[in-house]
C-alpha positions as CSV (number, residue, x, y, z in Angstrom):
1,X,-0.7,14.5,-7.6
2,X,1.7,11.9,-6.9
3,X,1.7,8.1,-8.2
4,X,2.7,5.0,-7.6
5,X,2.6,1.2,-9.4
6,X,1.9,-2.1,-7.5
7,X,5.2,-4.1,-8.9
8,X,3.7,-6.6,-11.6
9,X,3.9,-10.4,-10.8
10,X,7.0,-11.3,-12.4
11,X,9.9,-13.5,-10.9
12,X,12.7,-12.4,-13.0
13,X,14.9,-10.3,-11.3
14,X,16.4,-8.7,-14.9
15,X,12.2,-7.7,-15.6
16,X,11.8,-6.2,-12.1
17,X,14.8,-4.1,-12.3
18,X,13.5,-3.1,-15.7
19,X,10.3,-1.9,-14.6
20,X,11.7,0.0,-10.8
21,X,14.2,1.4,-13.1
22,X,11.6,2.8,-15.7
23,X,9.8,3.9,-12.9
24,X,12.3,6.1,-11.5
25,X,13.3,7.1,-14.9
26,X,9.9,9.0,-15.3
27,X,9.9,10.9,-11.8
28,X,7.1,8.7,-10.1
29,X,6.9,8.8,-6.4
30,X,6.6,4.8,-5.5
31,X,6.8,1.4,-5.9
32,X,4.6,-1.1,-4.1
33,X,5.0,-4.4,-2.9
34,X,1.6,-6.6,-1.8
35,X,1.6,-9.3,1.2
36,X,1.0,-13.1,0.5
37,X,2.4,-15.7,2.0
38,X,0.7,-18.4,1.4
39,X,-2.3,-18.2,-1.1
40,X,-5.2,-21.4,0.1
41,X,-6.1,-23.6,-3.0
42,X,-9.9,-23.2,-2.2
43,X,-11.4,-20.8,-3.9
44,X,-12.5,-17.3,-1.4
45,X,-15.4,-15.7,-2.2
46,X,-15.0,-13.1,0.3
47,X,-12.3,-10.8,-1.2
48,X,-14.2,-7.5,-0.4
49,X,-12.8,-6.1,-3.6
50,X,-14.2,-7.8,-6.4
51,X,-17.9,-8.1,-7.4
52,X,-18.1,-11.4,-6.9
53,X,-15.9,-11.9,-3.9
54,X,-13.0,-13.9,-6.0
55,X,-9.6,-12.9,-5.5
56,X,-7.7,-11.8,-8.8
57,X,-4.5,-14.1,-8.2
58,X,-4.8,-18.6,-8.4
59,X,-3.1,-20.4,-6.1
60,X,-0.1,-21.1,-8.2
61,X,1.0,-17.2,-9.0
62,X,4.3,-16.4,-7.4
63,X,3.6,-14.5,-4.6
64,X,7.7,-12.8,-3.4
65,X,8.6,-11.9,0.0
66,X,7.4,-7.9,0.1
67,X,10.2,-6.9,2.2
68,X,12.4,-8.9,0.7
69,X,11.7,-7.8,-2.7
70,X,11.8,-4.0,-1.7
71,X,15.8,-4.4,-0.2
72,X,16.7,-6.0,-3.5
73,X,15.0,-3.3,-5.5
74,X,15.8,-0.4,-3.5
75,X,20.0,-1.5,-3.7
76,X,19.1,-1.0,-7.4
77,X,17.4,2.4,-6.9
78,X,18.3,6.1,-5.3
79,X,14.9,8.5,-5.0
80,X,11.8,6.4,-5.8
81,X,10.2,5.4,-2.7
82,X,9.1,1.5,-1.5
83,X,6.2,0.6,0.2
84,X,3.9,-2.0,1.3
85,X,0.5,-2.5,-0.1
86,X,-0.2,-3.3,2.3
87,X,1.7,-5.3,4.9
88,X,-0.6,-7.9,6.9
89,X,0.3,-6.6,10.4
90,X,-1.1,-9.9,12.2
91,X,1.1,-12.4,9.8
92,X,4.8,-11.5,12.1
93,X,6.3,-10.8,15.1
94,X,6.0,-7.0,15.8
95,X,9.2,-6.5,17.1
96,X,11.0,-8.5,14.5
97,X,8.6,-6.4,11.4
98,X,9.8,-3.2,13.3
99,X,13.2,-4.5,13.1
100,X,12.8,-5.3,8.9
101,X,11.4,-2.0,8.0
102,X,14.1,0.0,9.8
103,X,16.6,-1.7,8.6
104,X,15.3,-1.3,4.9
105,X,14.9,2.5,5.7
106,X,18.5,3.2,7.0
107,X,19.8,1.2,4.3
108,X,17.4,3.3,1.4
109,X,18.3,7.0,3.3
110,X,14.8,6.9,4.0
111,X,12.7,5.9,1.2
112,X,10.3,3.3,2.7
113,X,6.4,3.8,3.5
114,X,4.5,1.4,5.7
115,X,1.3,0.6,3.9
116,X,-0.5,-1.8,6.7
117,X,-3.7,-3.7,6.6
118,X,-5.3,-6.1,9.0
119,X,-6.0,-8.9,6.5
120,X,-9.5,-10.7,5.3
121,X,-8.4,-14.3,4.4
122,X,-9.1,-16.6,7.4
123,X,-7.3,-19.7,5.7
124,X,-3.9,-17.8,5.3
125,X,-4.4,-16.5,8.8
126,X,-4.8,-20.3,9.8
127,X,-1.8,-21.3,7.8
128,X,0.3,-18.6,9.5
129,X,-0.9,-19.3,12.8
130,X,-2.1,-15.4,13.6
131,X,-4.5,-14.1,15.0
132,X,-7.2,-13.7,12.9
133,X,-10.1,-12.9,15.2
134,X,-8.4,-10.4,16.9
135,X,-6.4,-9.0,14.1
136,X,-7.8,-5.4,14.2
137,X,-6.9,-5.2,17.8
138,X,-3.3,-7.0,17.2
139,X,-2.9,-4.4,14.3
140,X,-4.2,-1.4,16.7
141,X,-1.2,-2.6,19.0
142,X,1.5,-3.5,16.4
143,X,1.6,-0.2,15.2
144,X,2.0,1.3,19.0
145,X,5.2,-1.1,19.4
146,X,6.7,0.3,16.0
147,X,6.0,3.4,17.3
148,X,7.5,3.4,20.8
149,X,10.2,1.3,18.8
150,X,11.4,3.7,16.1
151,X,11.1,6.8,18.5
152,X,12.1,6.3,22.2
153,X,15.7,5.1,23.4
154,X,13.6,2.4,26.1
155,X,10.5,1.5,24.5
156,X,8.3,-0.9,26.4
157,X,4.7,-2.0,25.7
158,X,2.0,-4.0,27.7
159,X,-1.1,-5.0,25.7
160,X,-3.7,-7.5,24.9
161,X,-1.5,-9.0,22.6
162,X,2.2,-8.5,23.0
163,X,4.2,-7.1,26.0
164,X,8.0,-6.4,26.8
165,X,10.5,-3.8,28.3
166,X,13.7,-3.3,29.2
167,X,14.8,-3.4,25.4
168,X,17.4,-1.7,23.9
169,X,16.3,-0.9,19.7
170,X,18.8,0.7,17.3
171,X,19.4,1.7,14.8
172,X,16.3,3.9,14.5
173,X,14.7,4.6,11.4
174,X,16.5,7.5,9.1
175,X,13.0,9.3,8.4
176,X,12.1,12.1,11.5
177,X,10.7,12.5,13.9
178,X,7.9,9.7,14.0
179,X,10.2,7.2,12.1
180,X,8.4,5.6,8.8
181,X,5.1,6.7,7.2
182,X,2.7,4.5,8.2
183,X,-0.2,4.1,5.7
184,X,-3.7,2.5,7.0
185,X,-5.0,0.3,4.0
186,X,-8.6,-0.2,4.1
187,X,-12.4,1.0,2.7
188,X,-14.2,1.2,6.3
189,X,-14.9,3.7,8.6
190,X,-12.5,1.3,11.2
191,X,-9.8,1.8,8.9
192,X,-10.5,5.6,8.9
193,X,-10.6,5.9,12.9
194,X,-7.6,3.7,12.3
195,X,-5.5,6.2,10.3
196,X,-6.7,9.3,12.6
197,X,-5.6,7.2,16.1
198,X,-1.8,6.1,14.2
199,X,-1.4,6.8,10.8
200,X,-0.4,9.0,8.4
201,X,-2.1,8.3,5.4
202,X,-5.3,6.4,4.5
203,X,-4.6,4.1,1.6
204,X,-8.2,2.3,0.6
205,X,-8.2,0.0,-2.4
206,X,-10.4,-0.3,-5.3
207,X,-12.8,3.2,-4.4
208,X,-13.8,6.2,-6.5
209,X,-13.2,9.3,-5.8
210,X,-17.2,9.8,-5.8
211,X,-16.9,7.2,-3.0
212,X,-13.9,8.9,-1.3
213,X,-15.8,12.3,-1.1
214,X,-18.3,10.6,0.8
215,X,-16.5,9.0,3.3
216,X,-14.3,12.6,3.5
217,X,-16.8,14.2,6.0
218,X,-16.1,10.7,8.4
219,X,-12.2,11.4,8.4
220,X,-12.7,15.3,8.6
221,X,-15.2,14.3,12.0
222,X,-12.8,11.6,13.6
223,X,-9.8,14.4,13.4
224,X,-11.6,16.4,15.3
225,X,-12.8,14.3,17.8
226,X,-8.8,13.0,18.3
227,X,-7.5,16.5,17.8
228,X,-5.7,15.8,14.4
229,X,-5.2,18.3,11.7
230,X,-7.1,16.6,8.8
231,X,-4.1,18.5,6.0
232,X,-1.5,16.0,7.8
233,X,-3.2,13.1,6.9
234,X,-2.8,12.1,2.9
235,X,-5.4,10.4,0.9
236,X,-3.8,7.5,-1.3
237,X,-6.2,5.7,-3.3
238,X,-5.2,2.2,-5.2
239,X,-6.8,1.2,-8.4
240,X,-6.2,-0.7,-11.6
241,X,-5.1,1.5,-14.5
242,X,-5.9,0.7,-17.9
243,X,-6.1,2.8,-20.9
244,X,-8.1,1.3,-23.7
245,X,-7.0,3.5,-26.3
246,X,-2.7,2.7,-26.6
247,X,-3.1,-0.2,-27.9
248,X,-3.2,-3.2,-25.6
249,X,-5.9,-5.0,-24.9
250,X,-8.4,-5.1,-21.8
251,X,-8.4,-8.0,-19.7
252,X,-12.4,-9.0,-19.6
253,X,-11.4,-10.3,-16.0
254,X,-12.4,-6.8,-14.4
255,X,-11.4,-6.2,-10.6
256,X,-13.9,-3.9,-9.6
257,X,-16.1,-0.9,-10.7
258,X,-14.0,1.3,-9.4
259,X,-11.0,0.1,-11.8
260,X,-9.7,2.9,-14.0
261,X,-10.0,1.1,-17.3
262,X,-10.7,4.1,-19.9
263,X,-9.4,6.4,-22.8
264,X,-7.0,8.9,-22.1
265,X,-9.5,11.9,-21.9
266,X,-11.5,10.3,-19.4
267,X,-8.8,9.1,-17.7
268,X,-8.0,12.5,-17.1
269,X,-11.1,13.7,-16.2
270,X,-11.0,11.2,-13.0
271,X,-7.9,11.9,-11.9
272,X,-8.6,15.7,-11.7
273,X,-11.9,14.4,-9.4
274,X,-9.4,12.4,-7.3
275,X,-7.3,15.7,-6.9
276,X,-10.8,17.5,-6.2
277,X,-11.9,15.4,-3.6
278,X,-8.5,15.9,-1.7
279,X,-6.5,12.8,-2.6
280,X,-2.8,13.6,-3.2
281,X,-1.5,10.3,-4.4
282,X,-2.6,7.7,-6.5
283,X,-1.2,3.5,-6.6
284,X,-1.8,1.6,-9.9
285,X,-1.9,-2.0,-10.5
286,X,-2.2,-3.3,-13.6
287,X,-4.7,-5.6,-15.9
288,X,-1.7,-7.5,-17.5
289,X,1.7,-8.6,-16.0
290,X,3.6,-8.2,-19.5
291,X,6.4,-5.9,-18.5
292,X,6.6,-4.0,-22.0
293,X,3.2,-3.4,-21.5
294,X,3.1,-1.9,-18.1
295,X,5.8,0.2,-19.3
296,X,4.0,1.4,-21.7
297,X,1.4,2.2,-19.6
298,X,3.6,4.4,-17.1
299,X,5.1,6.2,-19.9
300,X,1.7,7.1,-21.2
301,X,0.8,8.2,-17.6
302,X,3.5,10.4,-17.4
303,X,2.6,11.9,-20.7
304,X,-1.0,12.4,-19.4
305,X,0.8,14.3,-16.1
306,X,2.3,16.7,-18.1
307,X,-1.3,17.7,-19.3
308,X,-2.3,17.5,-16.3
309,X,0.3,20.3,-14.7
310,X,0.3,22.7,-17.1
């Protein structure tokens, strides 16, 4: 099993090194950056990952340029690897986001994942100006132009939502042959057919792995019908990570009932169901944004790992 942390909300740069550093100090795989640009002031009730619809961050919580964050990070880092979780595909020009993300993996030797989602929140869509009625079919075609971007020497695309040619696009990502891993974010069947058509990975948030086996037989049926082998597709599953007996408290602000929030042993016992089920890596966030105590957390994690590999 492989694992990786959603970077905690902090803005100094000393506290983020500190915890990418600690990271990569304890041999995990990843780092992960999440996507807001602009967060509405009205309340949503429509997050799809909470109960109650709310979204876990106010209006007023610093919300840092992902890809921005990751180059600062990764100039600070050699082997841990950076990714998106995810990036909203709709929110920028295609070309220019292809552009980004190879230029942050020739400049890491290859370290960056793709984590991509097609976004929920209308308002931010409005704010930004995207699409957001047609964002699954914008997203469908974004990830064609990174594609035929990273790989061929005269990519050109003509679709619904974005077209050009005659287009010259170097340097090319350092990661071969298909150029970066792109990872689908996403609970739905879509976001499985999704991941089958153009992905690598499927990255869902905030499931179970009881959940996950039951969806398994939908991702096992759409490689078939698109001729995939299922084994080249990894199953990455994001939750919150708490354990309740380290010594730091719970936050009573739960994010779903899929968050991992338990004692050690039966923290164990759920990760060895994830690696049952068939997922091979595993994204925390966290219930507090205290850098000594998501250290502490990691550290713990990797303690429980050794268990878990002997």
């Amino acid at each position: 099993m492989e694992y990786g942390f959603v970077l905690p909300k902090l803005i100094s740069n000393e506290k983020l090194l500190q915890f990418v550093k600690s990271a990569e100090s304890l041999g995990f795989h990843s780092i992960w950056a999440s996507d807001h640009v602009v967060l509405p002031i009205e309340r949503t009730n429509l997050y799809p990952y909470t109960d109650d619809g709310s979204f876990t961050a106010s209006p007023e919580d610093p919300q840092l340029d992902a890809l921005i964050l990751l180059s600062f990070l990764a100039s600070h880092t050699k082997k841990i690897k950076m990714g998106t979780s995810v990036l909203i595909a709709p929110y920028r020009n295609p070309i220019l986001q292809a552009k980004m993300l190879a230029s942050l993996d020739v400049l890491t030797d290859g370290r960056v994942i793709c984590g991509l989602g097609v976004g929920w929140w209308k308002e931010e869509f409005a704010a930004l100006q995207a699409p957001f009625e047609d964002r699954g079919i914008a997203t469908d075609e974004y990830i064609q132009i990174f594609k035929t971007l990273w790989q061929d020497d005269k990519p050109q695309f003509s679709g619904k939502t974005y077209h050009f040619s005659d287009v010259a696009f170097f340097p090319k990502p350092i990661q071969k042959p298909n150029g970066i891993p792109i990872w689908i974010g996403g609970h739905t069947k879509r976001a499985i057919r999704r991941t089958v058509k153009y992905g690598d990975a499927w990255h869902p948030t905030r499931l179970t792995p009881a959940k996950i086996k039951e969806m398994k037989p939908y991702l096992d049926e759409q490689c078939e019908i698109h001729e995939r082998n299922v084994e080249e597709i990894t199953i990455s599953l994001k939750r919150t990570l708490h354990f309740t007996d380290i010594g730091i408290n719970t936050n009573s602000k739960l994010r779903s009932q899929s968050a991992l929030i338990e004692n050690t042993d039966e923290i164990i016992e759920d990760i060895k169901k994830c690696s049952e089920v068939g997922i091979k890596q595993l994204t925390f966030d966290f219930q507090t944004n205290n850098l000594d105590e998501c250290i502490k957390i990691m550290d713990h994690l990797a303690n429980v790992n050794v268990k878990l590999t002997m």
